[in-house]
PyMOL Python script that loads the backbone (N, CA, C, O; Angstrom):
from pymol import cmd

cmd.read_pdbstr("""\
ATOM      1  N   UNK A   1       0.841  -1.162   0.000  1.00  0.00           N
ATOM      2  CA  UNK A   1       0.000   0.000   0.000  1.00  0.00           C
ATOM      3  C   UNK A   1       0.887   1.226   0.000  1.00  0.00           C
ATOM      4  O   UNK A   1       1.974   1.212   0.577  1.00  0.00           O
ATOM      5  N   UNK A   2       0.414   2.320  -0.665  1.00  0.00           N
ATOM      6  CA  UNK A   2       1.118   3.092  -1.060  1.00  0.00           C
ATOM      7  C   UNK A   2       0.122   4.379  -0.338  1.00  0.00           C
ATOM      8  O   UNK A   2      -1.106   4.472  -0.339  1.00  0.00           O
ATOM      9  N   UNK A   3       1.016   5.181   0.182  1.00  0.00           N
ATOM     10  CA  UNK A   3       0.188   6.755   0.263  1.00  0.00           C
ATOM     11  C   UNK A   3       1.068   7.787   0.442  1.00  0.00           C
ATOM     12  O   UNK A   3       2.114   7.276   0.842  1.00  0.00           O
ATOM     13  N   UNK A   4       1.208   9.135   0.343  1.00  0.00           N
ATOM     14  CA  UNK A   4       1.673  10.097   0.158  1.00  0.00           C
ATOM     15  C   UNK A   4       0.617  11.244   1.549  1.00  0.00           C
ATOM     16  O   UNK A   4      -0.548  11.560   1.785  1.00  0.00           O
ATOM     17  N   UNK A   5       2.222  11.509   2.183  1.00  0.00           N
ATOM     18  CA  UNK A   5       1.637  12.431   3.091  1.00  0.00           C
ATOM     19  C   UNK A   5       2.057  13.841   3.296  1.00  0.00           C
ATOM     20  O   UNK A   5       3.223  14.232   3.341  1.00  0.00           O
ATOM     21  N   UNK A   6       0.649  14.787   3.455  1.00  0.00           N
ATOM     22  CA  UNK A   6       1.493  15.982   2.967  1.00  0.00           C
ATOM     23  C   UNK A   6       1.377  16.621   4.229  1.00  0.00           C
ATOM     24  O   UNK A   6       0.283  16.392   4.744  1.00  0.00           O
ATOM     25  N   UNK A   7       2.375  17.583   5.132  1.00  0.00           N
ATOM     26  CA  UNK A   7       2.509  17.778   6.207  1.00  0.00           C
ATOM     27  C   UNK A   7       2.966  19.665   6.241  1.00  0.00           C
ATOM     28  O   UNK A   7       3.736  20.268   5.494  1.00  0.00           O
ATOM     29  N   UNK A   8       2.093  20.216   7.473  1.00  0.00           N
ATOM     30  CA  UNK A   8       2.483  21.136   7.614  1.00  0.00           C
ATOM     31  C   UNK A   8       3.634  21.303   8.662  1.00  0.00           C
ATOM     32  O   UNK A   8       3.395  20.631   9.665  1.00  0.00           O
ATOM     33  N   UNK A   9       4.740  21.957   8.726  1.00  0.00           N
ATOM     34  CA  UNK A   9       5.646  22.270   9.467  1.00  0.00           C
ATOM     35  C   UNK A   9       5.893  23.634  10.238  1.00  0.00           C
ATOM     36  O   UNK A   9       5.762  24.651   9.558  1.00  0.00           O
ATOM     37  N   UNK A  10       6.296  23.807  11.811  1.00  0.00           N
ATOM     38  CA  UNK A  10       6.486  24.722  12.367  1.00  0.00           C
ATOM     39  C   UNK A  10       7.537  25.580  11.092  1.00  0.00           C
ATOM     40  O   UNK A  10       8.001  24.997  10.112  1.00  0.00           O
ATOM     41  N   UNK A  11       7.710  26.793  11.349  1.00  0.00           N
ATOM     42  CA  UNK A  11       8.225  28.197  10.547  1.00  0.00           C
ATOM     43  C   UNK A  11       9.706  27.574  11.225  1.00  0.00           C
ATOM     44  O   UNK A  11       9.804  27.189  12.391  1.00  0.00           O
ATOM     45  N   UNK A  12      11.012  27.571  10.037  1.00  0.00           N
ATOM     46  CA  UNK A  12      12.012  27.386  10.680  1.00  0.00           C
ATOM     47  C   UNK A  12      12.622  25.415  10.986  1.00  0.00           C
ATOM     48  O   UNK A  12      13.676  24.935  11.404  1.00  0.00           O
ATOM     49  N   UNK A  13      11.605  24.943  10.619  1.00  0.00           N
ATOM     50  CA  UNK A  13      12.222  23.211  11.196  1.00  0.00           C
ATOM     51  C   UNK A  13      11.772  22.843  10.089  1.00  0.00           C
ATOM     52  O   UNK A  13      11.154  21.791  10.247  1.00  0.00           O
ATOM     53  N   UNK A  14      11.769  23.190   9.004  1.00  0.00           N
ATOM     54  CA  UNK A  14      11.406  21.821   7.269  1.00  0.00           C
ATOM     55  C   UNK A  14      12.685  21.428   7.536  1.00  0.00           C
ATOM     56  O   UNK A  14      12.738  20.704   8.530  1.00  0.00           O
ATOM     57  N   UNK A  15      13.849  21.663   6.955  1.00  0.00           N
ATOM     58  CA  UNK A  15      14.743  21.073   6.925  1.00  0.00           C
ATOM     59  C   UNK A  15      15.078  19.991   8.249  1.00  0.00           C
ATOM     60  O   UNK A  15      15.383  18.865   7.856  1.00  0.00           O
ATOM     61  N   UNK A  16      15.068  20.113   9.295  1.00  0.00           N
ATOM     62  CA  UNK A  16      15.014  18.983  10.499  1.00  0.00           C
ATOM     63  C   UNK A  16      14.179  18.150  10.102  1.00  0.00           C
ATOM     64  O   UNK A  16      14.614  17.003  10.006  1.00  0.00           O
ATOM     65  N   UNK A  17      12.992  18.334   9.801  1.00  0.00           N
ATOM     66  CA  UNK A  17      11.663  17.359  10.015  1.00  0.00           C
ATOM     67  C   UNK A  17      11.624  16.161   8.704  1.00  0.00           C
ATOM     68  O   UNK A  17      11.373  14.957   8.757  1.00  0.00           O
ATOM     69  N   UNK A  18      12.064  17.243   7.272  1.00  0.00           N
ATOM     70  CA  UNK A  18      12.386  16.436   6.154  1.00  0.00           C
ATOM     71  C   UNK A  18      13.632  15.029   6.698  1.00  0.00           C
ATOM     72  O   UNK A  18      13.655  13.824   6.450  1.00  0.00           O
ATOM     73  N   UNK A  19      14.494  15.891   7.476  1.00  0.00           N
ATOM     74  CA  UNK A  19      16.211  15.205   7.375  1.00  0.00           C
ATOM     75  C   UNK A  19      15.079  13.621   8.794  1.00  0.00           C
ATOM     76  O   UNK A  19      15.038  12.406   8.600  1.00  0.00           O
ATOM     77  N   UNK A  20      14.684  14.094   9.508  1.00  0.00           N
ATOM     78  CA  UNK A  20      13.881  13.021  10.034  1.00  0.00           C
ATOM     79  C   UNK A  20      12.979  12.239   9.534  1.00  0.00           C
ATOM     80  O   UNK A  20      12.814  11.126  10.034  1.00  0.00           O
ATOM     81  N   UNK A  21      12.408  12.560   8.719  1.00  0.00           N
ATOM     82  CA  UNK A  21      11.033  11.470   7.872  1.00  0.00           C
ATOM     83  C   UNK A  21      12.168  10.585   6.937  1.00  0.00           C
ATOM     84  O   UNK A  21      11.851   9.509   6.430  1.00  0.00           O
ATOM     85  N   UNK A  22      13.045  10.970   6.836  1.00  0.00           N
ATOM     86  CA  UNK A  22      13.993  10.469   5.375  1.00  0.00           C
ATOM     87  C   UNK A  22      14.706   8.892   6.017  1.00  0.00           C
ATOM     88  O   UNK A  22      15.222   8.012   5.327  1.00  0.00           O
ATOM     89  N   UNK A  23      14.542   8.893   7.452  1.00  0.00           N
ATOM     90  CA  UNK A  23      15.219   8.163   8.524  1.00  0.00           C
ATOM     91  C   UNK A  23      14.502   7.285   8.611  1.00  0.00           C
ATOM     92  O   UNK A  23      14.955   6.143   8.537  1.00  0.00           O
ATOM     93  N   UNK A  24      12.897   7.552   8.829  1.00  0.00           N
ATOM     94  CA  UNK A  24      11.577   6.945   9.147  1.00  0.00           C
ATOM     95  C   UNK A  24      11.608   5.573   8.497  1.00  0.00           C
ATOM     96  O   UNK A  24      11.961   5.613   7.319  1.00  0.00           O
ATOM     97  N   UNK A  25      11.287   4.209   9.041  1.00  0.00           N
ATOM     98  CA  UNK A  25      10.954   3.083   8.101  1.00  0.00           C
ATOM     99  C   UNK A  25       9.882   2.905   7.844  1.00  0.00           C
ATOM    100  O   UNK A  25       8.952   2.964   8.648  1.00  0.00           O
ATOM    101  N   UNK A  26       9.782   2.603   6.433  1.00  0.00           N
ATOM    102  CA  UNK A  26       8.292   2.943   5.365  1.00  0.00           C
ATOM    103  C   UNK A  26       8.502   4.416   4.628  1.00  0.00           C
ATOM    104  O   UNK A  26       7.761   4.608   3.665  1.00  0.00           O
ATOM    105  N   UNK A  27       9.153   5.158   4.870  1.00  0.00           N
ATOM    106  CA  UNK A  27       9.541   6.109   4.426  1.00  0.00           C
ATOM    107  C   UNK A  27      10.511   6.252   2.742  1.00  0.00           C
ATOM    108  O   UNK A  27      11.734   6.202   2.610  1.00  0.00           O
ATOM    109  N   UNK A  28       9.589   6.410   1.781  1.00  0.00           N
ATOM    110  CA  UNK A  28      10.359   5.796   0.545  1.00  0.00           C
ATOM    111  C   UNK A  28      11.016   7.209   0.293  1.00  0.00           C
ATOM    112  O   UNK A  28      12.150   7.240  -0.186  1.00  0.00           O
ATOM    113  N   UNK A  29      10.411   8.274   0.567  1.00  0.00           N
ATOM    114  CA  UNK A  29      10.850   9.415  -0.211  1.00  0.00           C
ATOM    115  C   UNK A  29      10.087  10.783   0.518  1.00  0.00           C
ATOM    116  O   UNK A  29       8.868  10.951   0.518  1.00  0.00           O
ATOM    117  N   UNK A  30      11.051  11.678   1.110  1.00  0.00           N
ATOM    118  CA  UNK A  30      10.684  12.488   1.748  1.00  0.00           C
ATOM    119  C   UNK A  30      11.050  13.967   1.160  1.00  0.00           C
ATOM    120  O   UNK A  30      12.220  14.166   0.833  1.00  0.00           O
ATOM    121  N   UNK A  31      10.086  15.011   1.015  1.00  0.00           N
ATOM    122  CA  UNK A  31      11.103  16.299   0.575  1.00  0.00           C
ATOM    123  C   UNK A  31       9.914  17.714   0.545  1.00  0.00           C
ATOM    124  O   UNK A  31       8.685  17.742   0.616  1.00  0.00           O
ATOM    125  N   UNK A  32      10.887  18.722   0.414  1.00  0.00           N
ATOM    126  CA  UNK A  32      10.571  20.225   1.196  1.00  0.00           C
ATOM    127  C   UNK A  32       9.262  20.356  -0.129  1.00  0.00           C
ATOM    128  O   UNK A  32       9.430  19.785  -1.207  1.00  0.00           O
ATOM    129  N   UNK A  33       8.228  21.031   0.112  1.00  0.00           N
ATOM    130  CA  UNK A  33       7.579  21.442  -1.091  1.00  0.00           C
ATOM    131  C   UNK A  33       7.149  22.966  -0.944  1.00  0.00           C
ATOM    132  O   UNK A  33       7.240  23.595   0.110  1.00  0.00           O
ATOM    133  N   UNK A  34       6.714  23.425  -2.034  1.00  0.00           N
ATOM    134  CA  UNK A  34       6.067  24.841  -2.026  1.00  0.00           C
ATOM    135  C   UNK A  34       4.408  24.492  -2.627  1.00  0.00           C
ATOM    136  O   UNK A  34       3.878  23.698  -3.405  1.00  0.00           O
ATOM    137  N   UNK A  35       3.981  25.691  -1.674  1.00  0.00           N
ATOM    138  CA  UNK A  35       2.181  25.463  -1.547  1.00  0.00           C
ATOM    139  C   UNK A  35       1.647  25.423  -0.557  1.00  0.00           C
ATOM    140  O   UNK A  35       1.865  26.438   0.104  1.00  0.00           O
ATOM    141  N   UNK A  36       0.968  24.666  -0.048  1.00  0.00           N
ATOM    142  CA  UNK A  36       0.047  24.924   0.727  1.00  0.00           C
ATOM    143  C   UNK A  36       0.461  24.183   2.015  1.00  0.00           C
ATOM    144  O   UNK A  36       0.323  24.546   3.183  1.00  0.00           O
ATOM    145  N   UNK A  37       1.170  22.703   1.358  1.00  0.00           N
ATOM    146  CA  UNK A  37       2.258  22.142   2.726  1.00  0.00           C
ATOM    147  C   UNK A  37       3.803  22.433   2.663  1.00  0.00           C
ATOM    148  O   UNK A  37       4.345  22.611   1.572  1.00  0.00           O
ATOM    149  N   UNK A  38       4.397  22.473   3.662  1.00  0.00           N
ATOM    150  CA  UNK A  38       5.981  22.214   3.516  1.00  0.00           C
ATOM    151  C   UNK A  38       6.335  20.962   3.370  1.00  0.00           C
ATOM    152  O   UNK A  38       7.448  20.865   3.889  1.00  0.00           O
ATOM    153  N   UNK A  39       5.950  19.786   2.883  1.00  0.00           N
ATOM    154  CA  UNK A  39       6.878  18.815   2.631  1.00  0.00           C
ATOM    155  C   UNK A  39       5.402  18.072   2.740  1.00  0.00           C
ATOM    156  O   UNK A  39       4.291  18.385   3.167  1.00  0.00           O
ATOM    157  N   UNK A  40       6.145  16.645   1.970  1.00  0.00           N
ATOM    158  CA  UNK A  40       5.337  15.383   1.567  1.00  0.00           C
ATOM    159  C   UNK A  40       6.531  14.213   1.821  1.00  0.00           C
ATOM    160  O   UNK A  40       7.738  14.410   1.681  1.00  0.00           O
ATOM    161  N   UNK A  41       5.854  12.873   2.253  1.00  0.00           N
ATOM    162  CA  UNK A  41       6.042  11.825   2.368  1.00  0.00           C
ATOM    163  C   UNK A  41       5.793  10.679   1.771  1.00  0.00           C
ATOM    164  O   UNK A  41       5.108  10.052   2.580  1.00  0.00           O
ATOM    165  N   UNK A  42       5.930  10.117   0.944  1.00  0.00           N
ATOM    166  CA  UNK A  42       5.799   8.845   0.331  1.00  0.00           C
ATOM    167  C   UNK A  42       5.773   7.428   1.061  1.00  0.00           C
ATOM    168  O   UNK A  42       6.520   6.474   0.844  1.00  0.00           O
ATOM    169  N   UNK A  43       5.191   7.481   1.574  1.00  0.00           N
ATOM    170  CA  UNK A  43       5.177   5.698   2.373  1.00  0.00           C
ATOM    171  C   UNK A  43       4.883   4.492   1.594  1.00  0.00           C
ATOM    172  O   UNK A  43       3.960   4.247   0.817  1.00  0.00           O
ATOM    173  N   UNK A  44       5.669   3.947   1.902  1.00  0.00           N
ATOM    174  CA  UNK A  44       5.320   1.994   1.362  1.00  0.00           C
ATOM    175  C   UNK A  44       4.691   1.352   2.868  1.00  0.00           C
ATOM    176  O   UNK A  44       5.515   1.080   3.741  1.00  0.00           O
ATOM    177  N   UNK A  45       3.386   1.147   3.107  1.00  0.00           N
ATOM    178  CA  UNK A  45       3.088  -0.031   4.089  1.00  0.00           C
ATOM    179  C   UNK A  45       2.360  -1.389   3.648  1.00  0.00           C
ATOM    180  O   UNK A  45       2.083  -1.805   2.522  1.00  0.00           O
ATOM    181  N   UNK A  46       2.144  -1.939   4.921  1.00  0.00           N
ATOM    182  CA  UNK A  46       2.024  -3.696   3.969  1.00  0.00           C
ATOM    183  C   UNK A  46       0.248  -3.678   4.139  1.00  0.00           C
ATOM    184  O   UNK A  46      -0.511  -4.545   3.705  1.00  0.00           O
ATOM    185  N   UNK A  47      -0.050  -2.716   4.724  1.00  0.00           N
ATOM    186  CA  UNK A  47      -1.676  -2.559   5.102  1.00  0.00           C
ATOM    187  C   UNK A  47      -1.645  -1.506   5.652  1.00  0.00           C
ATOM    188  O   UNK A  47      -0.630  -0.913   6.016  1.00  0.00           O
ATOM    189  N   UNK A  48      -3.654  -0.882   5.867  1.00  0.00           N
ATOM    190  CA  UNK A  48      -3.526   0.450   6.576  1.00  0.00           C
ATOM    191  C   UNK A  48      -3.401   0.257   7.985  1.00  0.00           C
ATOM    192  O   UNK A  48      -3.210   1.403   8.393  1.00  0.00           O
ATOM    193  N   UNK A  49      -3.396  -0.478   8.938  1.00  0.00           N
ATOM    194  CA  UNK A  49      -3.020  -0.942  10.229  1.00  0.00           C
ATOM    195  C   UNK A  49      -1.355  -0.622  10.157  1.00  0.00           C
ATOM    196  O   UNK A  49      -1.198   0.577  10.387  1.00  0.00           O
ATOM    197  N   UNK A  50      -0.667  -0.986  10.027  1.00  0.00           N
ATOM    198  CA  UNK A  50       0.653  -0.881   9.575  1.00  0.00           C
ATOM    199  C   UNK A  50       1.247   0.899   9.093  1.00  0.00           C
ATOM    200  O   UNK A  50       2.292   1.369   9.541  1.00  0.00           O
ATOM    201  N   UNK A  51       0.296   1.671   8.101  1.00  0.00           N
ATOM    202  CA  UNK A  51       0.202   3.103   7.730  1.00  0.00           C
ATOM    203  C   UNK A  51       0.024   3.713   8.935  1.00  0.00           C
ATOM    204  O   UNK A  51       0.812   4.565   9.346  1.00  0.00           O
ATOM    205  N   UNK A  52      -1.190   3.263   9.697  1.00  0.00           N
ATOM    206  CA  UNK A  52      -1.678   4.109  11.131  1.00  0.00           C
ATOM    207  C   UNK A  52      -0.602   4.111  12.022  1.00  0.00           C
ATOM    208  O   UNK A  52      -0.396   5.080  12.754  1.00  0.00           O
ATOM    209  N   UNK A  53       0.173   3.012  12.028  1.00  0.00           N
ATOM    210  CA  UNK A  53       1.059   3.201  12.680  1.00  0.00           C
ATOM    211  C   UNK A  53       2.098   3.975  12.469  1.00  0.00           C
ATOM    212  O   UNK A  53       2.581   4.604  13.411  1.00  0.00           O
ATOM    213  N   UNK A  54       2.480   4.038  11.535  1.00  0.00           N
ATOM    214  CA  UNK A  54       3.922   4.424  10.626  1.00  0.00           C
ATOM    215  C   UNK A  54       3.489   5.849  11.040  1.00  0.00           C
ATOM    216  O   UNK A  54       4.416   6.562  11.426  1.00  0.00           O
ATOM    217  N   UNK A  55       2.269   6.391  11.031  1.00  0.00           N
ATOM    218  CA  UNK A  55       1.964   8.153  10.757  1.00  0.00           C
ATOM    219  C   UNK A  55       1.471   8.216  12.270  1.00  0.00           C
ATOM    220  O   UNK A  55       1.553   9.393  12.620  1.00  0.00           O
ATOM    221  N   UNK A  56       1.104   7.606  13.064  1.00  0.00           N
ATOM    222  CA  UNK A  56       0.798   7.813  14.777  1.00  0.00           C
ATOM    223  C   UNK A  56       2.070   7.776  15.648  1.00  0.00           C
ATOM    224  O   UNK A  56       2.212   8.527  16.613  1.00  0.00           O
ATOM    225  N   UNK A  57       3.054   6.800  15.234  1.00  0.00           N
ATOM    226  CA  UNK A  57       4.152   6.633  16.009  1.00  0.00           C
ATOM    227  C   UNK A  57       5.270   7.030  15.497  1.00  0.00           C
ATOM    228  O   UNK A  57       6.237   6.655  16.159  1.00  0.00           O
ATOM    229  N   UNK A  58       5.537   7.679  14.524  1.00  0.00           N
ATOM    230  CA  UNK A  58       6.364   7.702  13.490  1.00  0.00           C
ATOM    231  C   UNK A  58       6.350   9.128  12.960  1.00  0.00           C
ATOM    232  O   UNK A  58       7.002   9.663  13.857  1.00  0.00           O
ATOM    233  N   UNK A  59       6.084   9.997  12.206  1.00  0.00           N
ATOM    234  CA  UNK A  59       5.675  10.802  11.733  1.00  0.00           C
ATOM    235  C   UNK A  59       4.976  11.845  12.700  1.00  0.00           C
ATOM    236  O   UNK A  59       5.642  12.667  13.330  1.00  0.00           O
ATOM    237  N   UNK A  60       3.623  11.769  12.782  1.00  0.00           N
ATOM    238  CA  UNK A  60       3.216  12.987  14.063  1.00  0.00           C
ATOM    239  C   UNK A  60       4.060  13.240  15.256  1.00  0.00           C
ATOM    240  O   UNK A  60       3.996  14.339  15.808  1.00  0.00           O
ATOM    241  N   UNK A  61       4.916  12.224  15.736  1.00  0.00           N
ATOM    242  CA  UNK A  61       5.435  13.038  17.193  1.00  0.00           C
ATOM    243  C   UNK A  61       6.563  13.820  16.800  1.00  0.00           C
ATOM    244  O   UNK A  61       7.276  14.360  17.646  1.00  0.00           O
ATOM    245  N   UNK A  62       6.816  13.936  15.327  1.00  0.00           N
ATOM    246  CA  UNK A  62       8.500  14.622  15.292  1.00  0.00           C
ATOM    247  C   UNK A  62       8.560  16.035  15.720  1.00  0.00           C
ATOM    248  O   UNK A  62       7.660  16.833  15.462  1.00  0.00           O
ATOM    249  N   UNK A  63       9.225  16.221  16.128  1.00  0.00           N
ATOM    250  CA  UNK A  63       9.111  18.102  16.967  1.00  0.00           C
ATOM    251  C   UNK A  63       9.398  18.574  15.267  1.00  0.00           C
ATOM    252  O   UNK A  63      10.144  18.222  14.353  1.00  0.00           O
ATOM    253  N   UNK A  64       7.919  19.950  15.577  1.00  0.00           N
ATOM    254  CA  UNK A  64       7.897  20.323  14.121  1.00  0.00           C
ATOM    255  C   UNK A  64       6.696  20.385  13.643  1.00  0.00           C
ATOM    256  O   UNK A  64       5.918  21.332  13.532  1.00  0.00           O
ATOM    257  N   UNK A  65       6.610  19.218  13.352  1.00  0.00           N
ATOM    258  CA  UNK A  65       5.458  18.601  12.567  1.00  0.00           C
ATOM    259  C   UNK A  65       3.388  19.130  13.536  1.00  0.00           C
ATOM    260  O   UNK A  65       2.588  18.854  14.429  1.00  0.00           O
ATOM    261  N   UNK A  66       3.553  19.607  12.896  1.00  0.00           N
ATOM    262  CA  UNK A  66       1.972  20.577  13.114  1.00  0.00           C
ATOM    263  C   UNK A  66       0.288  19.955  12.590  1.00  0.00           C
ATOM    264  O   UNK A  66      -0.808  20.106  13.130  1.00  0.00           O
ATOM    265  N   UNK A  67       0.573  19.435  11.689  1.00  0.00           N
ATOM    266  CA  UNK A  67      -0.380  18.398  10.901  1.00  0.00           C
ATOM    267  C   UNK A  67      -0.285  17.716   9.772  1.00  0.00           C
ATOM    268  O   UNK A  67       0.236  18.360   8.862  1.00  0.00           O
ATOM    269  N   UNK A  68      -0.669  16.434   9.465  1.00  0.00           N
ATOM    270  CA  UNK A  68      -0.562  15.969   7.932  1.00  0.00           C
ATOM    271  C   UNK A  68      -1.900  15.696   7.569  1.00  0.00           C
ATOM    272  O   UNK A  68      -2.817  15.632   8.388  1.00  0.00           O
ATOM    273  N   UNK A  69      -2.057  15.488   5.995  1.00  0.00           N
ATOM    274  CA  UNK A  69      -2.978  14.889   5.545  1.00  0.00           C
ATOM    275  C   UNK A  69      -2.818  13.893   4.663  1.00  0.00           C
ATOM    276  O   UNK A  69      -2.254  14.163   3.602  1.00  0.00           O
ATOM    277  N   UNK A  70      -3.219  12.721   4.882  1.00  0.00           N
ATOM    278  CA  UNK A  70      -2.524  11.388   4.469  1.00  0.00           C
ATOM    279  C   UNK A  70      -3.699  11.346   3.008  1.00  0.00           C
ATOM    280  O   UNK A  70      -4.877  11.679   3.139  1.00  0.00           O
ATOM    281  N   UNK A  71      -3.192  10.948   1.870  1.00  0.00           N
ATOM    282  CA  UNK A  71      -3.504  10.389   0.790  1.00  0.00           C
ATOM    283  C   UNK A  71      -3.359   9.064   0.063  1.00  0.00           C
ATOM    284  O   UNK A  71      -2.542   8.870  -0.838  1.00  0.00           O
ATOM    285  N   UNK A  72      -4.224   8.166   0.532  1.00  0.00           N
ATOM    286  CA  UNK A  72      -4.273   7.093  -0.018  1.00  0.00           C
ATOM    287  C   UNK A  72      -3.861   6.617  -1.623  1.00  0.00           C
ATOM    288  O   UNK A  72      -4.792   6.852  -2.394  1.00  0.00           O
ATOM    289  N   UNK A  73      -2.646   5.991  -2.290  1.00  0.00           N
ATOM    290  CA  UNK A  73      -2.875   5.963  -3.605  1.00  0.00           C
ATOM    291  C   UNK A  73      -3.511   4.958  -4.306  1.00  0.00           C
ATOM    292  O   UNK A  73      -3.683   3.943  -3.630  1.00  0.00           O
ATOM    293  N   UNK A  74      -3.954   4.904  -5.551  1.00  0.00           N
ATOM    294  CA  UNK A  74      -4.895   3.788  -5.773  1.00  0.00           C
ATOM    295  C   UNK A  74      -4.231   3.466  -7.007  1.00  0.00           C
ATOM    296  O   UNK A  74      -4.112   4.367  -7.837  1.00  0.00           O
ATOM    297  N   UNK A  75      -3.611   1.889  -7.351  1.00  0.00           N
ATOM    298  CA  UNK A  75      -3.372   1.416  -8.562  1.00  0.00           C
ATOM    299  C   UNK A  75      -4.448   1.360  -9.708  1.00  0.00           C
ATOM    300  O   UNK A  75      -5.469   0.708  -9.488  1.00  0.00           O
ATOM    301  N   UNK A  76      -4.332   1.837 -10.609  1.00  0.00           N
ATOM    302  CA  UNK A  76      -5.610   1.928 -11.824  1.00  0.00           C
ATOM    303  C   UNK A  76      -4.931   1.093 -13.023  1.00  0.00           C
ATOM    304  O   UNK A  76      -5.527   1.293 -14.081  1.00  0.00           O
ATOM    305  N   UNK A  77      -3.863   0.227 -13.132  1.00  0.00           N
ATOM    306  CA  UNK A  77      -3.351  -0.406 -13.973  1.00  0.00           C
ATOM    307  C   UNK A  77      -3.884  -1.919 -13.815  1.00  0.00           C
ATOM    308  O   UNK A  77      -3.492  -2.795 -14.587  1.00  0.00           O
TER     309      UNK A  77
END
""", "prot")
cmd.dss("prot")
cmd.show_as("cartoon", "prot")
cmd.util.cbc("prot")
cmd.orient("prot")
């Protein structure tokens, strides 16, 4: 399972919070963006039990990190 998470960051900590998600396991691909979030996450999990975790224990407690909004991806092939 695949999802992409897009996260707002305290003013001043993208760069920490990116250099931490990049660490994260399940973490395929982490990086700074412009718009409406500072940065997105790419996760690989093996189920959404497994995702909940990855983004409850993993992801939300990093000092920084203010809110995400997780996007489920869907194979259409």
């Amino acid at each position: 399972m695949k999802a992409y998470v897009m996260i707002n960051i305290r003013t001043g900590e993208i760069r920490d919070v990116v250099q931490h998600l990049q660490r994260v396991d399940g973490v395929q691909e982490a990086s700074m963006t412009l718009g409406p979030y500072d940065a997105v996450a790419t996760i690989n999990a093996k189920d959404i039990q497994h995702l909940g975790n990855i983004l409850a224990s993993h992801i939300q407690p990093i000092p920084g990190v203010l809110e995400t909004l997780t996007c489920l991806a869907i194979d259409i092939s």
